[in-house]
N, C-alpha and C positions, 0 to 999 in steps of 0.2 A: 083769663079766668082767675078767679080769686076764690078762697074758701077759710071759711073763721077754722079758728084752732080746731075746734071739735071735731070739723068736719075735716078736717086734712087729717088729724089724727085718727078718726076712722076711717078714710078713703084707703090712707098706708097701713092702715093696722100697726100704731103706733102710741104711745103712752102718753100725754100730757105733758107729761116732764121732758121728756123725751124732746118734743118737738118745741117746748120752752126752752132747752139747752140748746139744740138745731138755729133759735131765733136770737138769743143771747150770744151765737159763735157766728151768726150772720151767716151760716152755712146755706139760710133760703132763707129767698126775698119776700119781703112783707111791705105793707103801705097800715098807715093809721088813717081812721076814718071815722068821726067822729066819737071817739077813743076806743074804739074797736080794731082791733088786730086782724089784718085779711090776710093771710098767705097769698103770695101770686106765684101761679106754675110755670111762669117762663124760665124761672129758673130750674135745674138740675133735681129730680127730681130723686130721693131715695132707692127706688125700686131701678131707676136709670144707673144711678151711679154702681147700684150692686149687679144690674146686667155688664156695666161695661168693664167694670173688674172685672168679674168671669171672663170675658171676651181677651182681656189682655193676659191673664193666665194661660185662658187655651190658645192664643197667638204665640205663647213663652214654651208650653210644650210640644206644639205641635216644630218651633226650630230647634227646640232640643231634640226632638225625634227626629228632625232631618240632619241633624248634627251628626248626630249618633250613626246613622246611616253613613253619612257621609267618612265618619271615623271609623267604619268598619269596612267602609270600600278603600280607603286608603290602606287598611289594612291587608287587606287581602290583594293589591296591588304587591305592599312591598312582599311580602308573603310568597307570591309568581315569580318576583325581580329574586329573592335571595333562592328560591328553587331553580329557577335556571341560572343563576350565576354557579352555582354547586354543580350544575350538570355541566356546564364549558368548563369547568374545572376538571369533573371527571373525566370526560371526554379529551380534555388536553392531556392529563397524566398518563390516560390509555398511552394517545400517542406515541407520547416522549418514550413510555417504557418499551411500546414496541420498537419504535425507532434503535433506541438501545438495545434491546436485545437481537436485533438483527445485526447491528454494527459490533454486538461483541462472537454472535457467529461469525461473518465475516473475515475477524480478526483472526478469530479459534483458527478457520480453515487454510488462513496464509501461515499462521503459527504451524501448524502441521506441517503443511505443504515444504516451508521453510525445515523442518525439522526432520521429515523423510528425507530429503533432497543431503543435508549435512549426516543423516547418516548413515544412508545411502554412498556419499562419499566414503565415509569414514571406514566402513566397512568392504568398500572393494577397493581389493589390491591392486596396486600399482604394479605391475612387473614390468624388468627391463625391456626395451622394444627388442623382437626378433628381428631376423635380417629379410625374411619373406613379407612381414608384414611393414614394415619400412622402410629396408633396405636401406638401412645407417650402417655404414663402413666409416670408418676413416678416410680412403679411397676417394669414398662418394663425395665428402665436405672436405670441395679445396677452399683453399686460405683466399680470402677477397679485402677488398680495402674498407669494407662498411665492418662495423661494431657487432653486426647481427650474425657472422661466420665464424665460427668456434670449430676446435678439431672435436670428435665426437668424441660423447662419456656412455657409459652406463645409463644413466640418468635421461637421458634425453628421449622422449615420443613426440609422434606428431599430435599437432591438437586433435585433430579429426579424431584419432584413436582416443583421446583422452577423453576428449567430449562423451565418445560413443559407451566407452568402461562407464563411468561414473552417473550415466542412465538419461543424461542430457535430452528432449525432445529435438525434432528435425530445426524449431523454430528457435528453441533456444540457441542451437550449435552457430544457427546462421545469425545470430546477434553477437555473440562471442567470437566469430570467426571478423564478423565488420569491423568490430573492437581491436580485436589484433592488427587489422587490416592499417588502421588510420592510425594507429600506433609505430606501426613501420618503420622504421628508420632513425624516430628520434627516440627510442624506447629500444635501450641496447637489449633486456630480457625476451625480447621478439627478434627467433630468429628463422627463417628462411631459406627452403633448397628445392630447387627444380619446383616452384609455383604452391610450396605446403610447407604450414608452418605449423616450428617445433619448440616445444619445451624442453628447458633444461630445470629437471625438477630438483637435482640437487646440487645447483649452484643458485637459483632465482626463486620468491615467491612472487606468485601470479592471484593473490586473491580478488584485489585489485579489478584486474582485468578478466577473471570468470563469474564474477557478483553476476547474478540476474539483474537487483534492483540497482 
């Protein structure tokens, strides 16, 4: 299809000049024809080239607009990621601080226990052993060829009774009493009469060997 100036300039609604400048930049095709100027529409038409602009605008916003979506879903991704990374945070310090504060109970409780027990000690008196309740004569502890027979002093009880003064439990006595036991012989402050063993509290210290821990 072909159409003279006039008529391409009306068809587009276009100015003379207009479509003389169009023909002068070779922007559309034209043929000569017995010195008449024809437009021919095969080529790209005005009204075309201004639809397919528009069309690549709205193709340019419409991925900006999935852009934008897509930037606000990664948003709101990291947004999740740093709200629970802050709660295994919190939920870790929970932890830890309960962990610790039960391990500084614990502590508190053997610190006492430790600390009743020393003064406990500290506060019951020692007194000399009677002869009813141990039956330490001189008499009684003859002289033997082991390290662990001494002639008797003042000073000396048997564990049993010491254990029992100083508030010792049945279970402690018998951890203290195996202590002494396996000490026997090569531990001259362990000494020995008729199957019960005695200290001599003021010639020997025995800390040593009545430690709990």
């Amino acid at each position: 299809m072909r159409l003279s100036i006039d008529e391409y300039a009306s068809r587009f609604d276009l100015s003379i000049e207009t479509v003389h400048t169009q023909l002068r930049n070779r922007e559309i095709e034209y043929s000569i024809e017995d010195g008449v100027v024809y437009i021919l529409l095969r080529s790209v038409e005005p009204q075309q080239t201004k639809t397919t602009s528009g069309t690549i605008l709205a193709l340019y916003q419409k991925e900006n607009h999935e852009l934008k979506e897509k930037v606000h879903e990664l948003e709101s991704k990291i947004d999740r990621l740093i709200n629970d990374k802050e709660e295994m945070l919190r939920d870790e310090r929970s932890r830890i601080e309960t962990l610790y504060q039960n391990k500084d109970e614990q502590l508190k409780n053997i610190l006492e226990l430790i600390h009743t027990k020393l003064k406990l000690s500290q506060n019951t008196p020692i007194s000399a052993p009677n002869q009813e309740e141990i039956q330490m004569t001189e008499t009684d502890f003859s002289m033997t060829e082991t390290a662990q027979s001494e002639p008797v002093t003042p000073h000396k009880i048997s564990l049993r009774q010491y254990l029992k003064n100083i508030g010792y439990e049945a279970q402690e006595r018998r951890l203290i009493k195996r202590r002494f036991a396996g000490a026997y012989g090569s531990d001259i402050r362990v000494l020995q009469h008729n199957g019960e063993f005695f200290l001599d509290l003021g010639k020997f210290d025995y800390s040593d060997l009545l430690k709990l821990h």
